[in-house]
C-alpha positions as CSV (number, residue, x, y, z in Angstrom):
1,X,38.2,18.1,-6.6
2,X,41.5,16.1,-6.9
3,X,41.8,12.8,-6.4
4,X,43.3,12.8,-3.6
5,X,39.9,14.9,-1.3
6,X,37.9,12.7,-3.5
7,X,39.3,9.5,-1.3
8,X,39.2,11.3,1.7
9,X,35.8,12.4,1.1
10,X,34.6,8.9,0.0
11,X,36.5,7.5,3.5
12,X,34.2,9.7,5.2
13,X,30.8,8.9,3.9
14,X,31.5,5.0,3.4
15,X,32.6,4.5,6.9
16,X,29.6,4.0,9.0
17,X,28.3,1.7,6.0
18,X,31.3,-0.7,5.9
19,X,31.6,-0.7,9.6
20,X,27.7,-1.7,9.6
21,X,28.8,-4.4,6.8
22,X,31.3,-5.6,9.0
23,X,29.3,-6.3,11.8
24,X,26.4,-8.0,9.4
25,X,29.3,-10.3,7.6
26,X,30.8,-11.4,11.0
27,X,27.1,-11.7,12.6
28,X,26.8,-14.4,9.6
29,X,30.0,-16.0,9.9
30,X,29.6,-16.1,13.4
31,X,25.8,-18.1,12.3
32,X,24.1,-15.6,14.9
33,X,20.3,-15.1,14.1
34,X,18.0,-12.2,14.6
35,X,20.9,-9.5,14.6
36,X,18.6,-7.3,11.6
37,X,17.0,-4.7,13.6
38,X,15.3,-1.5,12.9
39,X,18.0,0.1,14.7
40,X,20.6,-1.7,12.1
41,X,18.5,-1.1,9.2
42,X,18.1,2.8,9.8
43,X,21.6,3.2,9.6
44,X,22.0,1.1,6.8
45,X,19.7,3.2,5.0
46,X,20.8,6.5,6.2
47,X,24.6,5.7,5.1
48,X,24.2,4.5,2.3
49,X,21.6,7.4,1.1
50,X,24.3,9.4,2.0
51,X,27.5,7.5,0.1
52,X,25.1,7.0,-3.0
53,X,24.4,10.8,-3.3
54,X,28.0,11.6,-2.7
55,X,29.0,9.2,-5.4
56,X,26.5,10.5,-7.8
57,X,27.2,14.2,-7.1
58,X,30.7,12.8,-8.2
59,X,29.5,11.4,-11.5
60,X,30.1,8.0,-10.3
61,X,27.3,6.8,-13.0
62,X,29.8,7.2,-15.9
63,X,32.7,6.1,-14.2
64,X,33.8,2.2,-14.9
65,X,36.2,2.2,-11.7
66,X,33.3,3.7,-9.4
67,X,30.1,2.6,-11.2
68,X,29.6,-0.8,-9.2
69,X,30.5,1.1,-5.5
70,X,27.3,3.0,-6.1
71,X,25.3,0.6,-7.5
72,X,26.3,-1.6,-4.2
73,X,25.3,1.0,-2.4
74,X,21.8,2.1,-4.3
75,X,20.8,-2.0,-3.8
76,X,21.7,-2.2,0.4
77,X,19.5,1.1,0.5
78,X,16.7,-0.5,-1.1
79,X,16.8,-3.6,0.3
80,X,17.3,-1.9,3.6
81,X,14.2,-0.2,2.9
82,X,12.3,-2.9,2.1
83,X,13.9,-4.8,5.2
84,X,12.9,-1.5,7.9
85,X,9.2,-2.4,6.6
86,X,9.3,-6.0,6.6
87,X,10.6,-5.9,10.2
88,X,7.9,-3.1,11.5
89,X,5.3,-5.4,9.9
90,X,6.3,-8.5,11.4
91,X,6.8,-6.6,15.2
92,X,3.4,-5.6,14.8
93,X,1.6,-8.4,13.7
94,X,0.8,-9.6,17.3
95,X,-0.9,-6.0,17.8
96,X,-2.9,-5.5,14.7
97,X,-5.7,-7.9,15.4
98,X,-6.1,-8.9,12.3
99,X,-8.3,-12.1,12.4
100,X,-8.0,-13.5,9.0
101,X,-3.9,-13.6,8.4
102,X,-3.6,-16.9,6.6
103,X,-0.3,-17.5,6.4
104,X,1.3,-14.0,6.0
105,X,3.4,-14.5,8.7
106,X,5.3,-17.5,7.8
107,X,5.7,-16.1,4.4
108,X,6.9,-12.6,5.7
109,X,9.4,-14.5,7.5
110,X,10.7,-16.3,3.9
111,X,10.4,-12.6,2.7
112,X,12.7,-11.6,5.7
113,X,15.2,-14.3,5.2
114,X,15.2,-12.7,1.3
115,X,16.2,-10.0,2.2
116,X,18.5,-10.4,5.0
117,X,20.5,-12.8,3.0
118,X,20.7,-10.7,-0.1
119,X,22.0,-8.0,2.5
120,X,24.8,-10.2,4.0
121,X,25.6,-11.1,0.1
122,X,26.0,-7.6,-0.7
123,X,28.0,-6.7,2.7
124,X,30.8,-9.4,2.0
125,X,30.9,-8.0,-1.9
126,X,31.1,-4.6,-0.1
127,X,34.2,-4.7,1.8
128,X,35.7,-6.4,-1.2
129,X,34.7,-3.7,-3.2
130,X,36.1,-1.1,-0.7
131,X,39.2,-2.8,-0.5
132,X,40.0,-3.0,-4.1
133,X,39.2,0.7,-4.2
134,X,42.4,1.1,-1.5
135,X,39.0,2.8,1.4
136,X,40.3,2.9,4.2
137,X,37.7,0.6,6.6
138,X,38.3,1.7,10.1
139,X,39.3,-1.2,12.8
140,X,36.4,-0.5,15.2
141,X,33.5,-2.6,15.2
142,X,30.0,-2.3,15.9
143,X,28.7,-4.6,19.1
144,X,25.0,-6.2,19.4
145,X,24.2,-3.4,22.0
146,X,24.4,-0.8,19.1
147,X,21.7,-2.4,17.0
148,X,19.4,-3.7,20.3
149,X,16.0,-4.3,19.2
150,X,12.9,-2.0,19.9
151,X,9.8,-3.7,20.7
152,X,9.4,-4.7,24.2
153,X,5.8,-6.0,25.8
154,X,5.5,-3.6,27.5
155,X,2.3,-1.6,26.6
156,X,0.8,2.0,28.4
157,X,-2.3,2.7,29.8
158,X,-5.0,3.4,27.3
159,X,-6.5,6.5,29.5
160,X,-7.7,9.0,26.5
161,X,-10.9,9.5,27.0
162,X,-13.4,9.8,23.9
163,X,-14.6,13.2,23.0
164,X,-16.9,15.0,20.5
165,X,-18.0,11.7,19.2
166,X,-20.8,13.4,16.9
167,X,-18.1,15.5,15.2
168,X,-15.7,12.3,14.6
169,X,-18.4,10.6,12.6
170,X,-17.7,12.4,9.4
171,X,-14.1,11.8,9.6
172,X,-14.5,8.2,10.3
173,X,-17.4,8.3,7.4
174,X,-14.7,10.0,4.9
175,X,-12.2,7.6,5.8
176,X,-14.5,4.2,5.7
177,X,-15.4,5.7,2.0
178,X,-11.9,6.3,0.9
179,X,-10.9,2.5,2.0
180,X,-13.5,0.9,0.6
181,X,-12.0,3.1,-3.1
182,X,-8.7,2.2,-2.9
183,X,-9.5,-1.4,-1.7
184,X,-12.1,-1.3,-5.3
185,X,-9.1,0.4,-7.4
186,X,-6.3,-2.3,-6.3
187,X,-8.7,-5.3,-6.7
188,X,-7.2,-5.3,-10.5
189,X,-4.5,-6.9,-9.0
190,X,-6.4,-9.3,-7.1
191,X,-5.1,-13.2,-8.0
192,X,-6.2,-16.3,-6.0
193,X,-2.8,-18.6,-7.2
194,X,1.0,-18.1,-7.2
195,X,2.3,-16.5,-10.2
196,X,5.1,-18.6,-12.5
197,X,8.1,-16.6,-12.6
198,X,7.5,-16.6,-16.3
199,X,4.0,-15.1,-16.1
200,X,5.4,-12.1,-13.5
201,X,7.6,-11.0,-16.0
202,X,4.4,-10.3,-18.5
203,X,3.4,-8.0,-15.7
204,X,6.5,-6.6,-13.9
205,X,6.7,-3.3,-15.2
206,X,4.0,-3.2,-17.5
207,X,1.3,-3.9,-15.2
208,X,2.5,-3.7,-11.5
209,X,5.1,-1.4,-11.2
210,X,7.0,1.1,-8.4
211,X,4.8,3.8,-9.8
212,X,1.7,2.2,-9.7
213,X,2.6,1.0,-6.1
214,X,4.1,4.2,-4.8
215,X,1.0,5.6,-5.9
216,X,-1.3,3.1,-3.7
217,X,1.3,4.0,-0.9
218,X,0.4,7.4,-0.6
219,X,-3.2,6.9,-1.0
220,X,-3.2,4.5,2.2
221,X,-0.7,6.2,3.9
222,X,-3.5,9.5,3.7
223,X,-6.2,7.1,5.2
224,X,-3.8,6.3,7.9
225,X,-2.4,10.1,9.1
226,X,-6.6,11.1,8.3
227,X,-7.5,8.4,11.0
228,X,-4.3,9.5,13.2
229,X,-5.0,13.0,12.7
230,X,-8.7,13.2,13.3
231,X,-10.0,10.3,15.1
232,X,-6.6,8.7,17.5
233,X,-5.7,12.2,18.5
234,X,-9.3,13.7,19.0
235,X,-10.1,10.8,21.4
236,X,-12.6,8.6,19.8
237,X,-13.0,5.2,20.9
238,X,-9.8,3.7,19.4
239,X,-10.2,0.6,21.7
240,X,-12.9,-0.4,19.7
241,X,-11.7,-3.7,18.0
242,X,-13.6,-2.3,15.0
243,X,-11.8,1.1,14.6
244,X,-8.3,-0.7,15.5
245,X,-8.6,-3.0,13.0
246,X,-9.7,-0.7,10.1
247,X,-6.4,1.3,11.6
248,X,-4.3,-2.3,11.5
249,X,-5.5,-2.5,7.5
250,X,-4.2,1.3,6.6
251,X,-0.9,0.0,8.6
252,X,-0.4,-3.2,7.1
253,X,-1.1,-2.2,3.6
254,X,1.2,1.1,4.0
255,X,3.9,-0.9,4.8
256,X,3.4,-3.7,2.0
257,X,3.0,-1.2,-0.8
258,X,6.2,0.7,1.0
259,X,8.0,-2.6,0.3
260,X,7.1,-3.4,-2.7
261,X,7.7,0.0,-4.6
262,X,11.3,-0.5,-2.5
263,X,11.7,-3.7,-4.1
264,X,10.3,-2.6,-7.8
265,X,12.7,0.2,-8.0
266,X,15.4,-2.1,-7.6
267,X,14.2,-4.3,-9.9
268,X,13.1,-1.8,-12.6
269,X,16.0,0.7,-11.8
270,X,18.9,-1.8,-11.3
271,X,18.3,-5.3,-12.4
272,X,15.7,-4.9,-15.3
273,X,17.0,-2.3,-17.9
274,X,20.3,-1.1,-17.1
275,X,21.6,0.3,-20.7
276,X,23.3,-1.0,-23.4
277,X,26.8,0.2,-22.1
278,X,29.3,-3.2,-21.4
279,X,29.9,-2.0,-18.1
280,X,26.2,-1.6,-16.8
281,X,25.5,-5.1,-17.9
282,X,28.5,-6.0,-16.1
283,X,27.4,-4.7,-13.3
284,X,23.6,-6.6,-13.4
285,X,24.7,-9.4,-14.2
286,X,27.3,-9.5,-10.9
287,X,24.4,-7.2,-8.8
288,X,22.1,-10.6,-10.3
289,X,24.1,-12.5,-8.8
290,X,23.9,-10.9,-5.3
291,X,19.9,-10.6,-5.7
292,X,18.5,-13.4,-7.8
293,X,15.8,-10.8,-10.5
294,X,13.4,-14.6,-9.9
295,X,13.6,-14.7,-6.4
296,X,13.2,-10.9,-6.0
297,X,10.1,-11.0,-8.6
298,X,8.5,-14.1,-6.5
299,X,8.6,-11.9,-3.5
300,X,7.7,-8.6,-4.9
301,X,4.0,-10.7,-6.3
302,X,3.4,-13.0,-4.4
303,X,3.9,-12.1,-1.1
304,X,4.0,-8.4,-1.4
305,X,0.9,-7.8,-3.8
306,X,-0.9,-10.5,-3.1
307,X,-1.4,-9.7,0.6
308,X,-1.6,-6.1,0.0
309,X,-4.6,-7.5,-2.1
310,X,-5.6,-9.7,0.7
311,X,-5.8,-7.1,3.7
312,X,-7.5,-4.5,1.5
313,X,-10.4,-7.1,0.8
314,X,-10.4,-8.6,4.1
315,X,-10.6,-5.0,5.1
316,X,-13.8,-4.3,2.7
317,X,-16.5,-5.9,5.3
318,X,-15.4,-4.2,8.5
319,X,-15.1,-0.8,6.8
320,X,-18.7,-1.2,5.5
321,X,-20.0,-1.9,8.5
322,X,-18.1,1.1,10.2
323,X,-19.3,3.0,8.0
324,X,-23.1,2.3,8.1
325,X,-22.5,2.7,11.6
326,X,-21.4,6.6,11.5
327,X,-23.2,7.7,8.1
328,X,-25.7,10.1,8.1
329,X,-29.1,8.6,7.1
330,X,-32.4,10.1,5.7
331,X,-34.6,9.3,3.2
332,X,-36.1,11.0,0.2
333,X,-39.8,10.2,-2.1
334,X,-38.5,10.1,-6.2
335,X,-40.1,9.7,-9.1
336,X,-40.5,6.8,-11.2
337,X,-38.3,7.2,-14.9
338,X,-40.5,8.0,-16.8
339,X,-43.0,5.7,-19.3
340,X,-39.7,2.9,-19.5
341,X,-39.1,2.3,-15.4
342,X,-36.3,1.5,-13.8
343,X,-34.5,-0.1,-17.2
344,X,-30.8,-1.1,-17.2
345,X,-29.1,2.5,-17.7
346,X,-31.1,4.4,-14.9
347,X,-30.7,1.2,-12.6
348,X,-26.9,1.4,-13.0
349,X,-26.4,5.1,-12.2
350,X,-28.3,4.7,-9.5
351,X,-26.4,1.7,-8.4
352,X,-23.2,3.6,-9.3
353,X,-23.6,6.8,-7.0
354,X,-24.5,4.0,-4.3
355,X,-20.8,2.0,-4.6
356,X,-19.1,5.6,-5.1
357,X,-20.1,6.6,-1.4
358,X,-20.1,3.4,-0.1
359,X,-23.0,3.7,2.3
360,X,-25.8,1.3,2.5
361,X,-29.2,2.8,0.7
362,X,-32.4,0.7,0.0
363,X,-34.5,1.2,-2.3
364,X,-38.8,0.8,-1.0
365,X,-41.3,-0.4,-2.8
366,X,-44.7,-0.2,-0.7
367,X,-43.1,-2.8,2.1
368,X,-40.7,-4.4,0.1
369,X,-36.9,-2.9,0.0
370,X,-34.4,-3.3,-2.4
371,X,-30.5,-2.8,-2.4
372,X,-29.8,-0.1,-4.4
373,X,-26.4,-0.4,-5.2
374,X,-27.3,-4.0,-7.0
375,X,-28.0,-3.2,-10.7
376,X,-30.3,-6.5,-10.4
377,X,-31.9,-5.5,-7.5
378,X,-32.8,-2.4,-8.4
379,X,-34.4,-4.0,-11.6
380,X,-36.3,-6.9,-9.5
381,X,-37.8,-3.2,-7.9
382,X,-38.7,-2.3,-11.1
383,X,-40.6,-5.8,-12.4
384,X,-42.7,-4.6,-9.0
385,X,-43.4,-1.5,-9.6
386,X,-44.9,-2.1,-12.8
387,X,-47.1,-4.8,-11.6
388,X,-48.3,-2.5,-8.4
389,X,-48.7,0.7,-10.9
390,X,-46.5,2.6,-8.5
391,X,-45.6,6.1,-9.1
392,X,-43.2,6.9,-6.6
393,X,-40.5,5.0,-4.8
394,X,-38.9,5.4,-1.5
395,X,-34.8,5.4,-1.1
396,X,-33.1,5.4,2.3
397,X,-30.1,5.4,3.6
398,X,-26.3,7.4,3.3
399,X,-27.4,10.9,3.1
400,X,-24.5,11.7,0.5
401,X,-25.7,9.1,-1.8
402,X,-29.6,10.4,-1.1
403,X,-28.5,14.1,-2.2
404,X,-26.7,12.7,-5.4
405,X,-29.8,10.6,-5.9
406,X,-32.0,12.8,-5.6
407,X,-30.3,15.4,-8.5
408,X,-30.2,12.3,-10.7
409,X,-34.2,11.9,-10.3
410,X,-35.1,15.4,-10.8
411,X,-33.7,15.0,-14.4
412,X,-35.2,11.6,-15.1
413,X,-32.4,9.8,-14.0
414,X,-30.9,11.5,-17.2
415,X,-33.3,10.0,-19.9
416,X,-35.4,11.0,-22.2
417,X,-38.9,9.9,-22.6
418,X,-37.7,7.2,-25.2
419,X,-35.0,5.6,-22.9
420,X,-32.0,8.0,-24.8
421,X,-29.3,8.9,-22.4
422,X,-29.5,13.0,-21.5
423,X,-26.2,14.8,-19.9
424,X,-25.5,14.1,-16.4
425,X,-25.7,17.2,-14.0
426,X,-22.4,18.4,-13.3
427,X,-22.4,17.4,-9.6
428,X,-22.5,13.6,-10.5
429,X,-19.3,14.5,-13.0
430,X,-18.1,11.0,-11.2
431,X,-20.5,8.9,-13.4
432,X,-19.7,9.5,-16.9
């Protein structure tokens, strides 16, 4: 391609992006608020998808005169990104009926103004970019009307009457389960004070990073098109506060880990290592400029993460309850382990099929129950059952859990007569 098609080409794909940096750059000057829409962040993110891949189909990468056009154009598709999600989240807020919120709201505003005014940074840096580059910028402007906001009000009938109700459960069972794993897996983020900008860096990449957060993404965002799929669209009670907020903490969460692993490749792709080359630092040091690494690593942990943290945790009671509600329960006679009781290791498997389904199971003595998923309770059962001289014991509860425990007894809880652990069966593979 000569260099001459090459312009033309680049005219072409860059001018719906400057013409939406025009209208953000006046919308500043102009000190006009609220003019960030979904509308305006779709095409953002379309056009510049679209300019970047051109640019990179072009080899842009290794060329110093094109290098920082692309790399303007990989950060407003990011951040635009990251925007889209921070906008649907803060629309919705009002209909999630989420009770405990804290103060996620006035902090996702912050986050907005973030991102927003990184945006308008970028735009300005844009058309000066486009300029120098001799791009044609076409004279017609985008008007407010083109980027009108979405939400209205305005809310339909609910009139989908619940159906098949018995065959839901198990979905709703499968899904309550699921939440209450990925809500146990992303606790290891869990923190209950700010992060110092100096203590985020110890664990932006190594710890949290876009892969370990586009990897929660997709895990929630299964929950959420499960619970769409099989329990919205088959007619189940969805105006149930309980099922609409266990849908509201899929939502929320989806769009928090979307953001962050929006923001983190950024970070990680554009700002954090960027090569050894003269012109790639060049280029972060004037793209840190535009985005501040600090402020974006602030955001990314301690508004992003830590609510993500927040809503999963908040999350854990109502899904457990929902749960105990739909589960299948039944109840099964099992054998003492034999001559040593219920010691620390048979207690804890037992305990740990319990947490893996989720499910409430108790574990009878005569008249007295137990929790079985409490290693401690389980043992308090067992400081009874040797005083009584009992031989058998009673578990009831989650039928999964039940089944699982019931394999477990048949092999002596996977002991031997002098307390030494025995292989597991190979249906509770999930213990070892």
């Amino acid at each position: 391609m000569n260099n001459f098609l090459f312009i033309q080409k680049v005219e072409f794909f860059s001018s719906a992006y400057l013409r939406c940096c025009i209208f953000i750059s006046e919308n500043a000057e102009a000190g006009k608020k609220n003019f960030f829409t979904k509308k305006l962040y779709s095409k953002l993110i379309s056009n510049s998808v679209l300019l970047e891949d051109f640019l990179d189909i072009h080899g842009a990468k290794n060329n110093s005169e094109w290098y920082f056009y692309r790399e303007l154009a990989a950060a407003v598709r990011h951040l635009s990104l990251a925007g889209y999600a921070q906008k649907h989240i803060s629309t919705r807020l009002a209909f999630y009926g989420l009770e405990d919120i804290g103060n996620f709201e006035e902090d996702g505003n912050e986050n907005f103004a973030f991102l927003n005014d990184s945006l308008i940074k970028l735009a300005s840096i844009i058309l000066k970019e486009a300029k120098r580059l001799n791009i044609y910028i076409q004279t017609h402007r985008y008007k407010p009307n083109d980027f009108v906001q979405i939400p209205t009000d305005v809310m339909l009938e609910y009139d989908i009457q619940d159906e098949n109700k018995d065959v839901q459960k198990k979905h709703i069972v499968k899904i309550a389960s699921e939440f209450l794993s990925v809500a146990k897996d992303f606790n290891r983020f869990r923190f209950y004070e700010p992060y110092l900008i100096e203590d985020i860096k110890k664990i932006v990449p190594s710890k949290i990073n876009e892969v370990e957060m586009r990897r929660f993404e997709m895990l929630v965002h299964n929950l959420q098109s499960s619970f769409d799929s099989y329990v919205i669209h088959s007619g189940y009670k969805f105006k149930d506060s309980k099922y609409k907020q266990l849908r509201s903490s899929f939502s929320i969460v989806f769009h928090l880990t979307q953001e962050i692993g929006r923001m983190l490749h950024f970070y990680e792709r554009h700002l954090y290592q960027i090569g050894y080359k003269d012109v790639y630092k060049k280029t972060r040091q004037r793209l840190a400029e535009l985005v501040p690494p600090d402020k974006l690593l602030d955001k990314i942990v301690n508004y992003g993460v830590f609510y993500a943290s927040h809503f999963l945790e908040s999350g854990k009671k109502l899904a457990k309850k929902i749960l105990n509600e739909n589960i299948e329960r039944k109840s099964i006679v099992a054998s003492i382990p034999k001559d040593r009781g219920f010691h620390s290791r048979p207690s804890l498997l037992v305990a740990k099929i319990v947490r893996h389904y989720g499910g409430e199971v108790k574990l009878w003595v005569n008249k007295d129950s137990f929790d079985a998923s409490s290693v401690l309770d389980i043992q308090w059962a067992g400081g009874k059952i040797a005083k009584d001289k009992v031989d058998e014991v009673i578990f009831e509860g989650d039928s999964r859990a039940i089944d699982d425990i019931k394999i477990l007894a048949s092999v002596n809880y996977a002991e031997d007569t002098m307390g030494k652990g025995k292989p597991l069966p190979s249906e509770l593979g999930y213990l070892r």
